[in-house]
Backbone as CSV, one residue per row, in Angstrom:
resi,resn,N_x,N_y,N_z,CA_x,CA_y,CA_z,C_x,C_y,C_z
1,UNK,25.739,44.627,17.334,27.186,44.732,17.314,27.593,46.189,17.159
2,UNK,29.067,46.195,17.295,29.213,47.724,17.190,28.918,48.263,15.718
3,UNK,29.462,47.236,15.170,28.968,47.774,13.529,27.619,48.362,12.851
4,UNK,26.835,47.255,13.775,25.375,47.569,13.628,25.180,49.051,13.924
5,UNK,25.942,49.189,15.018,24.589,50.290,16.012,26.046,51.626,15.524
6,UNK,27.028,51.404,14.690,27.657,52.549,14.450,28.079,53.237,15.506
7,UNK,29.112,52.358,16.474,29.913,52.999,17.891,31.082,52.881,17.210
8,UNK,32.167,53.842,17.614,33.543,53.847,17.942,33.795,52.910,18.499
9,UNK,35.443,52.704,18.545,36.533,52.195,19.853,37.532,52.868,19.567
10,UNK,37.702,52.743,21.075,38.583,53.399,21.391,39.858,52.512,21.650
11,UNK,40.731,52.262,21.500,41.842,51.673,21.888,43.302,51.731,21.678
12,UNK,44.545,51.150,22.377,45.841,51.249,22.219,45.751,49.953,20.800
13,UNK,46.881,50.186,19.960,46.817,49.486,19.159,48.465,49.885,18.746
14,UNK,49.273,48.875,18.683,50.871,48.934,18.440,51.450,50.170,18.800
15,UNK,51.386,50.634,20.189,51.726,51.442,21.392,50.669,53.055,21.243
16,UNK,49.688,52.742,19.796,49.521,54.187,19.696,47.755,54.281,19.903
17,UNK,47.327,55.267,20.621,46.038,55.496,20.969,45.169,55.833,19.753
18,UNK,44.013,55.050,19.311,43.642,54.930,18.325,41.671,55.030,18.375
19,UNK,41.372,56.216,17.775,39.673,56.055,17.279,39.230,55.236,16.488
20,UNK,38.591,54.024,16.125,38.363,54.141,14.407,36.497,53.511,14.805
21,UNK,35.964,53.522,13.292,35.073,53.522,13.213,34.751,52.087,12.109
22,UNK,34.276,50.911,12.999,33.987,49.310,12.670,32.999,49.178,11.498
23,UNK,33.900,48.843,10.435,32.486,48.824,9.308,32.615,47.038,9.001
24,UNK,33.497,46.086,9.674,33.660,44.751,9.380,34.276,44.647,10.178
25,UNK,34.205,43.270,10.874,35.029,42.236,11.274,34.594,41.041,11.387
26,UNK,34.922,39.323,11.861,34.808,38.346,11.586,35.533,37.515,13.043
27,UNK,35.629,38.276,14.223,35.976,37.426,15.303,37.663,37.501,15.424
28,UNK,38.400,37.394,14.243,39.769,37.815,14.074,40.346,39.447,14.188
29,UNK,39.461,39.676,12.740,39.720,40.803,12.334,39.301,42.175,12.587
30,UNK,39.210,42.874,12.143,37.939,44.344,12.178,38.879,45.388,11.377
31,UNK,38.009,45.557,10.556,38.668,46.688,9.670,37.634,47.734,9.830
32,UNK,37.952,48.665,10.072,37.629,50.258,10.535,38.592,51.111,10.009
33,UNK,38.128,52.359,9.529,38.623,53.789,9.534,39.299,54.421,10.419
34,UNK,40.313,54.232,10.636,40.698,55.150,11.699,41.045,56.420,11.475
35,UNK,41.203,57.091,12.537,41.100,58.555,12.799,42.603,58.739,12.689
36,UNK,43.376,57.948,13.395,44.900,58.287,13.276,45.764,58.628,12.243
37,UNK,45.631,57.137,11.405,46.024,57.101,10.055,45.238,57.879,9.164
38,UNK,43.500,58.077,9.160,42.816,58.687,8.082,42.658,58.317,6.905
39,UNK,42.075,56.703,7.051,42.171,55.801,6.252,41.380,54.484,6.941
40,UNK,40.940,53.691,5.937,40.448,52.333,6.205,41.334,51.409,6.310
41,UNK,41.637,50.517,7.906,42.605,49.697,8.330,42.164,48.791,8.682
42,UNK,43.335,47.633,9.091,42.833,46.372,8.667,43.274,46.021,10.520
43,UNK,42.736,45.713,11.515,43.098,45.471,12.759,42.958,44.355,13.076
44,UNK,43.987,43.525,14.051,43.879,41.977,14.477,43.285,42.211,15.749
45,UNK,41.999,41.865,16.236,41.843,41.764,17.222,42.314,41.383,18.705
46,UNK,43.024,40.386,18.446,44.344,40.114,19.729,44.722,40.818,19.952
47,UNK,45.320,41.700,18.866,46.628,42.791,19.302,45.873,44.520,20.116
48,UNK,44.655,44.321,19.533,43.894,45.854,20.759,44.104,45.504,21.851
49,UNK,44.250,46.769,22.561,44.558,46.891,24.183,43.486,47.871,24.518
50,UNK,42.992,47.703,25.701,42.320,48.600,26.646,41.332,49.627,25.675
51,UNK,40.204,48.385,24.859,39.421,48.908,23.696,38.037,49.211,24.639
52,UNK,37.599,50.520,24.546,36.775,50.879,25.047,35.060,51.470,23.885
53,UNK,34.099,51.141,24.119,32.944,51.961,23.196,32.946,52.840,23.236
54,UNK,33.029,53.284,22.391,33.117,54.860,21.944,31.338,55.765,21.677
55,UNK,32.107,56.681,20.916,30.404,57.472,20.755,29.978,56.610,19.224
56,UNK,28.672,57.243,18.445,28.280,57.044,17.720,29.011,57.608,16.622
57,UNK,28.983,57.148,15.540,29.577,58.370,14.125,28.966,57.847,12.897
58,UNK,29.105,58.675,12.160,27.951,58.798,11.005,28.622,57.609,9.684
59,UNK,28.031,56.972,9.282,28.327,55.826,8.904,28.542,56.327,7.135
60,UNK,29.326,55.636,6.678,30.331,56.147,5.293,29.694,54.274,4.709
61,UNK,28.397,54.749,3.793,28.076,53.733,2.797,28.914,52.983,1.671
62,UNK,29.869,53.932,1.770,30.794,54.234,0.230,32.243,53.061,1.055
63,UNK,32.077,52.745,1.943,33.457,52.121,2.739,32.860,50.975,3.424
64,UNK,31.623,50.179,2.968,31.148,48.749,3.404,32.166,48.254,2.215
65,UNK,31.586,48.063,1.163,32.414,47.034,0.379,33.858,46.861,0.333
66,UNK,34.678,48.137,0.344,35.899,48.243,0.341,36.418,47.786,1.899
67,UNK,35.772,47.443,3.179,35.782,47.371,4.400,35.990,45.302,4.310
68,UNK,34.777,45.003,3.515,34.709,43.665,2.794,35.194,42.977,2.225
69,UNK,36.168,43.686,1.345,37.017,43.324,0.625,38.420,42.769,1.071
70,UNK,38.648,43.991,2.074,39.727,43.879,2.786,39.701,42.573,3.981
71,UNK,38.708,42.615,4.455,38.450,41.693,5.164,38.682,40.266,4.824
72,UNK,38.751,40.292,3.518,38.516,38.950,2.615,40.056,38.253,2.437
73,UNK,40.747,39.623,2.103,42.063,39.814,1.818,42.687,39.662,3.065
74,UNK,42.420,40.129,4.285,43.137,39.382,5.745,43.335,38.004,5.684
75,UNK,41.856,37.643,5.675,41.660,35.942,6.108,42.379,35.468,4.944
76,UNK,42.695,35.758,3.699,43.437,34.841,2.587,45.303,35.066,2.643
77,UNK,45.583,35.902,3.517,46.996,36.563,3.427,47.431,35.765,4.976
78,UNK,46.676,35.429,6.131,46.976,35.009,6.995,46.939,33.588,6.669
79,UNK,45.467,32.764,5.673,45.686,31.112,5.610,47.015,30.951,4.480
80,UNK,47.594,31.494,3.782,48.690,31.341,2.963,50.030,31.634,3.556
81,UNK,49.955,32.588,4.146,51.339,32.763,5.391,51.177,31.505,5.954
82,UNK,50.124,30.884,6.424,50.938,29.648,7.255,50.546,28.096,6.682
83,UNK,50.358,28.567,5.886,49.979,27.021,5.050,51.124,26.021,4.903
């Protein structure tokens, strides 16, 4: 996966061209670092546009769990919104 092998994407994401770097996702979600904001974000997969593989980048140990966490916190904020 990209996570595995530590690739970028590249993609449009709510009109704005976006790097980030995939430390989680779950088929919904993917939370990555992005370059834009400069920060760990929480992305819906539906909503990327024209997501392309990127290069490799050096992987931040210190931003799995907090990547995890968040991830956790998507899937529980989306089943309670529509419960």
């Amino acid at each position: 996966t990209l996570v595995d092998n530590c690739l970028s994407i590249e993609m449009y994401y709510k009109g704005k061209r976006r790097t980030v770097y995939p430390y989680a996702f779950d088929g919904k979600y993917c939370v990555a670092f992005c370059t834009y904001r400069n920060e760990l974000r929480t992305f819906r997969i539906d909503r990327m546009r024209l997501i392309k593989v990127g290069n490799p980048f050096s992987f931040n140990n210190n931003l799995v769990e907090r990547a995890k966490n968040q991830l956790s916190s998507a899937r529980n904020y989306q089943w309670h919104r529509y419960k």
